[in-house]
N, C-alpha and C positions, 0 to 999 in steps of 0.2 A: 153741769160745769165740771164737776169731778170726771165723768166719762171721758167729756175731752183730755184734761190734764191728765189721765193714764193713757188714751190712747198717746200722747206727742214724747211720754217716758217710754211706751214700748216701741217709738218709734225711731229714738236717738239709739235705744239698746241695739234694737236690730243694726243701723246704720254701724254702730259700732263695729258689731262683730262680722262686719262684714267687708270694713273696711280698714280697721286699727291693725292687723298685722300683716306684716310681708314677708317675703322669702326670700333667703339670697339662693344667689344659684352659684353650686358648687365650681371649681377651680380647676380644669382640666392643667396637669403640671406634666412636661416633656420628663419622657426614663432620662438621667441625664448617663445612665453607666456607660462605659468605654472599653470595651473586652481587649481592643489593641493597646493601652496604655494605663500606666497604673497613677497616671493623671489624666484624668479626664479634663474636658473643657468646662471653664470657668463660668460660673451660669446661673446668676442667683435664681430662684423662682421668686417672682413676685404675685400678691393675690390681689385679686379686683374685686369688690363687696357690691352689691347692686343698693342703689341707693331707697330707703323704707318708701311705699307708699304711704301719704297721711290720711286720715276720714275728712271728711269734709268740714270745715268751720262752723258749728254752728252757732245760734246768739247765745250764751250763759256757756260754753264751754271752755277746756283748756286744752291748747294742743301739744303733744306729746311726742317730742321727736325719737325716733326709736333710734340709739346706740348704735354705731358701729363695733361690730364684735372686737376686745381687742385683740392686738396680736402676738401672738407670745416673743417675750425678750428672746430677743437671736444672740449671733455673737457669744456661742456656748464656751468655745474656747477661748479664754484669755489668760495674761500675764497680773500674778499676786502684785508685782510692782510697779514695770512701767515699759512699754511696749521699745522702747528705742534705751539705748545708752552709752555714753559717751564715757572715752578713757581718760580726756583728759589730753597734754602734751604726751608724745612719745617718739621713739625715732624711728629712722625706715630701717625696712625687713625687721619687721619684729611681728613675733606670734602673739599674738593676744585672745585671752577669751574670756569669755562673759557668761553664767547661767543663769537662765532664765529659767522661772520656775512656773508650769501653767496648769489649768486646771479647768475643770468640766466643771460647770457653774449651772448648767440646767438639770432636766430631772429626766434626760434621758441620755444613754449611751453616745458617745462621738466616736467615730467609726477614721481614722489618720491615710490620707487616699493617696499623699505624695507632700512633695516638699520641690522648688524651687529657687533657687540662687540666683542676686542680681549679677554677678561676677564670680569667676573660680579661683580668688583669693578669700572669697568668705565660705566655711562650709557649717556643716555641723556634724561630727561622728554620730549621733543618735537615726541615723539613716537606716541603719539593716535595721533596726530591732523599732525604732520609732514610725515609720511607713508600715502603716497595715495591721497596726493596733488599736486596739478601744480601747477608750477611759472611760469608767461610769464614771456617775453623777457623783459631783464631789473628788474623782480623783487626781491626786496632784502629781506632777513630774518633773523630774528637772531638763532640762534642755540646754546643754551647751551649744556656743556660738562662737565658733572662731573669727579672725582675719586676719590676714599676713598684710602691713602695711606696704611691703616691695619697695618700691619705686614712688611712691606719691610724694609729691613734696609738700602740699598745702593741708587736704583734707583726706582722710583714706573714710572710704564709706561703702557699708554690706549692707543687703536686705535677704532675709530670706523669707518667702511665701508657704505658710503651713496651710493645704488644702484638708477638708474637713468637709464629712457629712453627720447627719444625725441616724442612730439607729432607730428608725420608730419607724407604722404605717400608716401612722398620722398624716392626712394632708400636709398638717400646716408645720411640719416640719420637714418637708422634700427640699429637694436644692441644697448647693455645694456655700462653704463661706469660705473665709482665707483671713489666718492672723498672718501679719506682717511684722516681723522682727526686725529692726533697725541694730546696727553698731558704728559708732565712731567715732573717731580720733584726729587730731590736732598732730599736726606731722612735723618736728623739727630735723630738715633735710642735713645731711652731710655737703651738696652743694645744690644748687640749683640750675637748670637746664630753660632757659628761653626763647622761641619757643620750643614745644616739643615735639612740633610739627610743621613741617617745611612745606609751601603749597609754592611751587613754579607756577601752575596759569596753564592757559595754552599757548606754549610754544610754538609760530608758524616758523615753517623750516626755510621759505622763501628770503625771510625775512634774519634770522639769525636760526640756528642750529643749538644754541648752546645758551644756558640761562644760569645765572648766579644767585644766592640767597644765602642769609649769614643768619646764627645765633650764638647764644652767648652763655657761659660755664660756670657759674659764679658760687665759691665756697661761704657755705653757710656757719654751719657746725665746726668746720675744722677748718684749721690756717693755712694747712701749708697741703693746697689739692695741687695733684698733678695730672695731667694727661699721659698716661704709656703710650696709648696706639688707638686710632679711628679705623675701625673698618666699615664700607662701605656693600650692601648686600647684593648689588649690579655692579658690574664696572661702567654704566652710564651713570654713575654718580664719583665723587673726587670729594677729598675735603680735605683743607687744609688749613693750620693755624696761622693766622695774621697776626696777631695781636695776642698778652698775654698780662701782665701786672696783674690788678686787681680783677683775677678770671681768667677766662680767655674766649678773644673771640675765634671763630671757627666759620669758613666761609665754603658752600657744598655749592658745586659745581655739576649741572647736568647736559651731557654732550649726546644728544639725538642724531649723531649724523651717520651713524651704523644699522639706524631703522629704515628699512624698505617701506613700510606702509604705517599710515595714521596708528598711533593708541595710546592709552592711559597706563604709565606707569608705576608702582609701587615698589619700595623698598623703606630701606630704613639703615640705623648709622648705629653702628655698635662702638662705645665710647668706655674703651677700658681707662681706670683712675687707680690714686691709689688707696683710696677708700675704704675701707675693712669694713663698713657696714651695706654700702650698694657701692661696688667696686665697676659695676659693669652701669652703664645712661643710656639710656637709647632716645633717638629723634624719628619720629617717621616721618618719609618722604613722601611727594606724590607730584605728578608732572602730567600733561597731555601736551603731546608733539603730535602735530599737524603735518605730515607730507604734504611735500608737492604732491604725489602723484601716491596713490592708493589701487590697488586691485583687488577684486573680489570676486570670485574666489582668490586667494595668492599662488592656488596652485591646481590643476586639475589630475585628478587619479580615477584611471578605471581598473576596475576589479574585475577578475579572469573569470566572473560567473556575467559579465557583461557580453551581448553577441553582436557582431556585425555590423555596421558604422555606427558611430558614434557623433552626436551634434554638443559641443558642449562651449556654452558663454561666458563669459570675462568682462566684468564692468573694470572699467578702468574711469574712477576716479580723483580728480584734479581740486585745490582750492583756488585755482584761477580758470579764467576761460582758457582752452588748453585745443589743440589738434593732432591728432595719429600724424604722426611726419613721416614715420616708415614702420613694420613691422617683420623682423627677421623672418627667413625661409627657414625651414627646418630642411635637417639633413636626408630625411626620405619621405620619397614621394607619399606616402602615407597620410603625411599631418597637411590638411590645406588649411588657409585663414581666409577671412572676411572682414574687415571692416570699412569705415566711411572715412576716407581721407580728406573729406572739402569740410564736413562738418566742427566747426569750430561750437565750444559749449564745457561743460564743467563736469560733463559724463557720458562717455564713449561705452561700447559693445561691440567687443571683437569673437566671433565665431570660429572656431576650431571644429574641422571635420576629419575623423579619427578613424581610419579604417584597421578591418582588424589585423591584427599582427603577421609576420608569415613565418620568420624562423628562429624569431628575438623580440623579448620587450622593448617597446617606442620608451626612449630616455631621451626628453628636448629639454632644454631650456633655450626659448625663445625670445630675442631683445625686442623690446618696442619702445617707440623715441617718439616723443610728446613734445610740441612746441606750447609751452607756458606763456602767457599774454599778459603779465601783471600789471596793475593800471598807473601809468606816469612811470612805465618804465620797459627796458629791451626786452624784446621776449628773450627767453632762456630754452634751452633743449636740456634736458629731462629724460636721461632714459630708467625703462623696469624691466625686470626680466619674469615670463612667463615659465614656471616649470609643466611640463606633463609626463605622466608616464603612465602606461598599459602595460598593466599584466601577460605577459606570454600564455595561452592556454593551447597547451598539447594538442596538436591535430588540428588546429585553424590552417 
C-alpha cells in the first residue's frame, strides 16, 4: 500500500513540473523614429502576454492561475496640478498665460520629441529649449502656456500636445505617449457677430444669379458700438446695412453673374467698429454658383515643345439637357472643330484640330452657343467662349 501512495505523489510531481509553467513570447515593437521630422508619428505600442497554460485538475488539488506580469505605470510625464485650466471671465484680445509645472514621475529618463498646437492663438515659448530635452526621473519644469482670446466671443479654448518617449532598452518601455495641456476662458465680447458665417447654398444661375443672406452686430460690453466700414474680400460679394437700433442688421449680397463656369466660392467680410479691444469682426462667406453652361478644360494651351497636329477636347457641360446650336469659325485655316449638333444631352465634346503654326502664335477665342431646355420652360440660347493658343516655335 505505501508503494502505491508514493508512486501516485511521484506522479502528480512530475505532472507538475511538466505542466505548471508557461512562457510568454516576447513583443516584437515597430522602431517608431522619424529621421524626416522631429515629430514623429503618434503610436503607442501596446503588449499582448500569451495567456498561462494550467496542469491538469487533479482530485485533492489546487489550481493556480499564473499572473499576468504587471505593467509598468506609463504616463511618465505629467502635470503637479491639473492637466486643463480655466481663467475664469475675461475679454477679447487679451494674452493670457498659465504655468504648468510637470515632471518625470518614472524611474527612467523622458526623452521631449516635439510639441503640437490645437490653433495658432495658443502657443508656448518653451519650444527651442523644451523640444529635444530629457528630464530624469523625478525632474520638475515649468511650462508656460499662452493664448490670445482674439475674436471669440463665447469660449476661447487651446490644447497643446507634449510628445514624449522614454529613454531605456527596456521592451516594455518603447512607444511614444502625449500629455495634453488644456486652457480656457469665458469670453465677455465687446459686441457680438451672428452668424459668423454666411452659407448661400447652391445657386443655380438658370434660375436666379444673385442670392441674399443677413446677420446681425449686436453690442455686448460697450453701449455705444459703431460700424465705420464693411469691406468685402471679392467684389461678388456687397453688404450693406438695413437696420440699426439695438445692433445692426447687415444684409450680403452675392452676384454670380460674371462667372463663366460652375464653382465654390470663398471670401469673407471685414467689419471695421469702433471698438478698442476687437476693432476689426469678420464673417466668412461661402456660395456654390451653378452655371448654365460649364467647360472643361475653360481653355486649351499648346506649348512650343508640342510637334505637328494637335487633337485636343472640350467637354462642355450643361445643368439642363442642352444642344451645340453653332460653334464659331476661327480666323485661320489652321484651327478645325468637330462636334454633334443633333445630339441633345447635359454633356457635349467638341474637337479642335490644331495644326502647327506657320509665321505666328494661333490666338482664338472661339463662341459656342448652346440651346438650354429647362423643364416647364422656353429653351434659352446660352452662349461660352472657347480660348486656344499655340506657342509659335521657330522654324515650323
Amino acid at each position: 500500500m505505501y508503494r502505491y501512495h508514493c508512486f501516485f505523489i511521484g506522479f502528480v510531481f512530475l505532472v507538475s513540473l511538466a505542466s505548471g509553467c508557461s512562457k510568454t513570447t516576447p513583443v516584437a515593437v515597430e522602431n517608431l523614429d522619424s529621421p524626416d521630422s522631429n515629430i514623429p508619428p503618434i503610436s503607442p505600442a501596446t503588449s499582448h502576454v500569451s495567456a498561462p497554460s494550467l496542469a491538469p485538475i487533479l482530485p485533492g488539488t489546487q489550481v493556480a492561475v499564473v499572473p499576468t506580469p504587471p505593467r509598468p505605470a506609463r504616463m511618465g510625464l505629467t502635470v503637479l496640478d491639473s492637466h486643463t485650466h480655466h481663467f475664469g471671465e475675461v475679454r477679447q484680445n487679451t494674452q493670457l498665460q498659465h504655468d504648468f509645472v510637470l515632471t518625470n514621475k518614472v524611474d527612467v529618463p523622458i526623452r521631449i520629441l516635439g510639441m503640437q498646437s490645437s490653433c495658432s492663438c495658443t502657443w508656448s515659448e518653451s519650444n527651442d529649449n523644451f523640444v529635444g530635452s530629457t528630464l530624469a526621473p523625478g525632474h520638475k519644469v515649468d511650462f508656460p502656456v499662452f493664448i490670445n482670446t482674439g475674436t471669440y466671443q463665447d469660449k476661447a479654448n487651446g490644447k497643446i500636445n507634449i510628445i514624449y518617449r522614454y529613454q531605456s532598452d527596456d521592451p516594455k518601455w518603447l512607444g511614444e505617449e502625449i500629455l495634453t495641456l488644456e486652457v480656457t476662458a469665458t469670453i465677455l465680447p465687446d459686441y457680438r457677430i451672428e452668424p459668423q458665417e454666411l452659407k448661400f447654398g447652391d445657386i443655380l444661375a438658370l434660375e436666379s444669379q444673385t442670392a441674399k443672406r443677413s446677420f446681425r452686430v449686436t453690442p455686448v460690453q460697450m453701449e455705444m458700438l459703431e460700424i465705420i466700414d464693411i469691406k468685402p474680400s471679392s467684389g461678388l460679394f456687397t453688404a450693406n446695412i438695413v437696420s440699426s437700433g439695438q445692433g445692426y442688421e447687415i444684409e450680403v449680397a452675392f452676384d454670380g453673374s460674371s462667372l463663366a463656369n460652375s464653382e465654390t466660392v470663398h471670401g469673407h467680410l471685414i467689419i471695421d467698429t469702433n471698438s478698442v479691444t476687437v476693432p476689426r469682426g469678420i464673417v466668412m462667406l461661402a456660395a456654390s454658383y451653378v452655371a448654365p453652361i460649364s467647360t472643361e478644360p475653360s481653355y486649351i494651351l499648346i506649348s512650343s515643345d508640342k510637334e505637328g497636329i494637335m487633337k485636343e477636347k472640350v467637354q462642355v457641360v450643361s445643368s439642363v439637357p442642352s444642344q451645340i446650336r453653332s460653334v464659331g469659325k476661327s480666323s485661320t485655316d489652321l484651327v478645325h472643330v468637330e462636334f454633334d449638333s443633333a445630339l441633345k444631352a447635359e454633356k457635349h465634346t467638341i474637337t479642335f484640330t490644331i495644326n502647327p503654326c506657320r509665321d505666328a502664335a494661333i490666338d482664338e477665342t472661339i463662341p459656342v452657343e448652346i440651346v438650354l431646355f429647362p423643364a416647364g420652360r422656353e429653351s434659352i440660347i446660352q452662349a461660352v467662349p472657347v480660348t486656344l493658343y499655340r506657342f509659335y516655335k521657330a522654324g515650323e
